[in-house]
Backbone bond lengths (Angstrom), bond angles and torsions (degrees), N, CA, C in turn:
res aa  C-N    CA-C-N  psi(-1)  N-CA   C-N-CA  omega(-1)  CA-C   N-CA-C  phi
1 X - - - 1.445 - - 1.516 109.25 -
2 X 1.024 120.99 135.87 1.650 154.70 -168.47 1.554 109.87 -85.50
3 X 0.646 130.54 82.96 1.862 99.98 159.99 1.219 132.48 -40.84
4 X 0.665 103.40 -22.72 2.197 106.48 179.49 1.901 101.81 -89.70
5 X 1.785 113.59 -13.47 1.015 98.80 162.28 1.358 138.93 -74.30
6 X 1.832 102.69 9.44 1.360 100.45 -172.04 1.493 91.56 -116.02
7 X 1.706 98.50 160.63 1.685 120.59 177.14 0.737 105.44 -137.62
8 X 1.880 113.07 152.96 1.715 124.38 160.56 1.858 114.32 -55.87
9 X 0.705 146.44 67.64 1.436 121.98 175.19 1.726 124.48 -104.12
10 X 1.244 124.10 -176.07 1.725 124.92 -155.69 1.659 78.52 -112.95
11 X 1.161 101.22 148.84 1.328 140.88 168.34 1.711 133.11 -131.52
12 X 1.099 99.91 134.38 1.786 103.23 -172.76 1.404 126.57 -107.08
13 X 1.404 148.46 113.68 1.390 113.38 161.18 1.561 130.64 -79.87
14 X 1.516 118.44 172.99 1.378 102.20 -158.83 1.996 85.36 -176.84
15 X 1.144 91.60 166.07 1.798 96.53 -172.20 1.476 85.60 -114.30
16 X 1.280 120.45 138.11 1.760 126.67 -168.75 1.530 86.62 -100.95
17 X 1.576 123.47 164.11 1.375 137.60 -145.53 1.641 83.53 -103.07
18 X 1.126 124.37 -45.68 1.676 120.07 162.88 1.513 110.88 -121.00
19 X 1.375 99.28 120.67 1.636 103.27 167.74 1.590 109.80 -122.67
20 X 1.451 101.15 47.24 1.838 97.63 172.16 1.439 102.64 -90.51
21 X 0.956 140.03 -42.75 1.414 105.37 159.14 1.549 160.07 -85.90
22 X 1.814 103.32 38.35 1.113 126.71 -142.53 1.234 97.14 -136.94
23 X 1.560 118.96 152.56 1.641 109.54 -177.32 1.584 109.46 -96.02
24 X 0.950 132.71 147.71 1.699 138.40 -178.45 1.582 103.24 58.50
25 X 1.699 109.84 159.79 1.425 141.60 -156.56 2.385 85.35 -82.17
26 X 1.188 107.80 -69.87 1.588 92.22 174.99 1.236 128.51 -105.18
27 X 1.551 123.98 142.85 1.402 143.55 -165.66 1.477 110.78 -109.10
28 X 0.978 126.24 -176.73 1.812 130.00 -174.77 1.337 96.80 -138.87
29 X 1.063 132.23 171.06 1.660 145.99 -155.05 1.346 108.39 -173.59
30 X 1.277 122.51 165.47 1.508 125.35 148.71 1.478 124.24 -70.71
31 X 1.394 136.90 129.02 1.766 113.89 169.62 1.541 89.18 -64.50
32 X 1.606 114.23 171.62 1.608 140.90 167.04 1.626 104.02 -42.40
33 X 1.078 74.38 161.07 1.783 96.65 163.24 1.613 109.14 47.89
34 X 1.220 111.83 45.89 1.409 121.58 152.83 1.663 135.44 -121.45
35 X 1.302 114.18 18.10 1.704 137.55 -148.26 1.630 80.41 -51.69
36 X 1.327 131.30 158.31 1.928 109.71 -11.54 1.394 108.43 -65.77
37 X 1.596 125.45 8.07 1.676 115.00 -169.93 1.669 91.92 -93.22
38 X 1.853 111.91 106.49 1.904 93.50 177.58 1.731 116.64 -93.21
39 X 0.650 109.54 -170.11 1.579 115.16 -175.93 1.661 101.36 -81.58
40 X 1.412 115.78 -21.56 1.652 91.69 -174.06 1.764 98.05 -110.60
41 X 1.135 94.91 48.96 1.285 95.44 -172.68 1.569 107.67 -111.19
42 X 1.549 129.22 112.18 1.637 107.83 -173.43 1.289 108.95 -82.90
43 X 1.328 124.39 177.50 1.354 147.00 -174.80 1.379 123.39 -122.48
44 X 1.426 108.96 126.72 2.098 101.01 175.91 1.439 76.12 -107.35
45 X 1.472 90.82 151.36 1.277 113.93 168.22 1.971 112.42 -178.91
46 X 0.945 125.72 -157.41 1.339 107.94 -163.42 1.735 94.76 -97.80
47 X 1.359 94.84 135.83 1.567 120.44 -153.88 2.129 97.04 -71.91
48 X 1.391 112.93 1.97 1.764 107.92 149.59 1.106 124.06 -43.15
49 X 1.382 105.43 -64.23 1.427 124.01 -178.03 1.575 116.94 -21.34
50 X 1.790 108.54 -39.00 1.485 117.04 -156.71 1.398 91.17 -131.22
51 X 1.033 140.43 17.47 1.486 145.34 163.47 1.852 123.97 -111.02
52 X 1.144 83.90 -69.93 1.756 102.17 169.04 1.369 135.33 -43.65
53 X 1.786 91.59 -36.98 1.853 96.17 -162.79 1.400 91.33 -113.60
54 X 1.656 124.58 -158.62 0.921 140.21 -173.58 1.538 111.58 -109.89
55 X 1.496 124.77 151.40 1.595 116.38 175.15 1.386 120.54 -44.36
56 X 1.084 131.04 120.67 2.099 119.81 168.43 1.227 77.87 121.68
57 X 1.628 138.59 -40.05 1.429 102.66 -144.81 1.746 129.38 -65.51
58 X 0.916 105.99 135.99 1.610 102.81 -178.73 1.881 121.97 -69.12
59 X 1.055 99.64 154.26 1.786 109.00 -172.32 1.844 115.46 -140.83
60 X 0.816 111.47 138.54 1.737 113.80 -168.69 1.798 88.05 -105.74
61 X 1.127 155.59 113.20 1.582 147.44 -171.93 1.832 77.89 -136.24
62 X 1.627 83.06 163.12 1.494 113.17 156.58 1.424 131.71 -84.58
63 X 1.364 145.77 121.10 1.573 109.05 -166.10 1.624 87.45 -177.42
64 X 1.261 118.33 153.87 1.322 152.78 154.86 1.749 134.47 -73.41
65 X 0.771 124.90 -171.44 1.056 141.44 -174.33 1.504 111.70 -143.13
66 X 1.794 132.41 103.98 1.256 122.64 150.42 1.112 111.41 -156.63
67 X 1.244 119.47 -147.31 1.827 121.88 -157.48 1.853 120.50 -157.64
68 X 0.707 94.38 138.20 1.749 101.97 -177.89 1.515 103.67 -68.72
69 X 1.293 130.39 106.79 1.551 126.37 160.69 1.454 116.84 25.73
70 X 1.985 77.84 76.07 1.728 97.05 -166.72 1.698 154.36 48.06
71 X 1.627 101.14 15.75 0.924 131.98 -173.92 1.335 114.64 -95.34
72 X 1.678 115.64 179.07 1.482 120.92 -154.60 1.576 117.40 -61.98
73 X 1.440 133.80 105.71 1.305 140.65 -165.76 1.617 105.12 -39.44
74 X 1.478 103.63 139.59 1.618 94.24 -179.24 1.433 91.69 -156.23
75 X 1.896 125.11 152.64 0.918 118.50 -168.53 1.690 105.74 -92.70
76 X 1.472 112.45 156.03 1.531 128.33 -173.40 1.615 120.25 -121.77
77 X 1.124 103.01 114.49 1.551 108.42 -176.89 1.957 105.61 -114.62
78 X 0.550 113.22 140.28 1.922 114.06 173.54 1.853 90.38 -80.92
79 X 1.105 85.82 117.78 1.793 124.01 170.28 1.884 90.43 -31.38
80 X 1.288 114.78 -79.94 1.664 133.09 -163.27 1.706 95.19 -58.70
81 X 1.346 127.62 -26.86 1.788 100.37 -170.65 1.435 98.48 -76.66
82 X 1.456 97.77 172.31 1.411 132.56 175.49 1.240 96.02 -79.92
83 X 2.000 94.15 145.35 1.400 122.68 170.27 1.343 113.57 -123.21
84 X 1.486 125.23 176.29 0.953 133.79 172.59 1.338 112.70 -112.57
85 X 1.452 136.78 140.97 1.406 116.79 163.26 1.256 108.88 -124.38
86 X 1.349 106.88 133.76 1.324 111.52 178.43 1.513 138.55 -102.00
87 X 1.269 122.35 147.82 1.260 124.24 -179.78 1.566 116.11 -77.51
């Protein structure tokens, strides 16, 4: 891991149209127009995000881009950093 691989970017929660293979009812995403972070792309990050707040709400996190033993790209935040939430 890189440091320059990480960025500020906005994050959303949102209930995905199928989450049977996914753990819990809401997930976090990227909003648009941030590539390489895409919108159908999910996010780990610290499980507040999708507990605490309300659906839609927006989040400014730190986070990357990688993949489990070449598998489907997904964005990565460390659970413990600070977020922002935005209005």
């Amino acid at each position: 891991m890189k440091k320059e691989d990480y960025r500020h970017i906005i994050v959303e929660s949102f209930i995905p149209a199928d989450a049977s293979s996914r753990h819990g009812l809401v997930h976090i995403k990227p909003v648009a127009n941030q590539e390489p972070f895409l919108e159908s792309m999910f996010v780990q990050c610290s499980k507040e995000l999708s507990t605490d707040y309300p659906i839609g709400t927006k989040f400014r996190i730190k986070a990357k881009i990688t993949s489990r033993e070449g598998g489907t790209p997904f964005v990565s935040s460390h659970y413990t950093w600070k977020y922002e939430v935005l209005k």
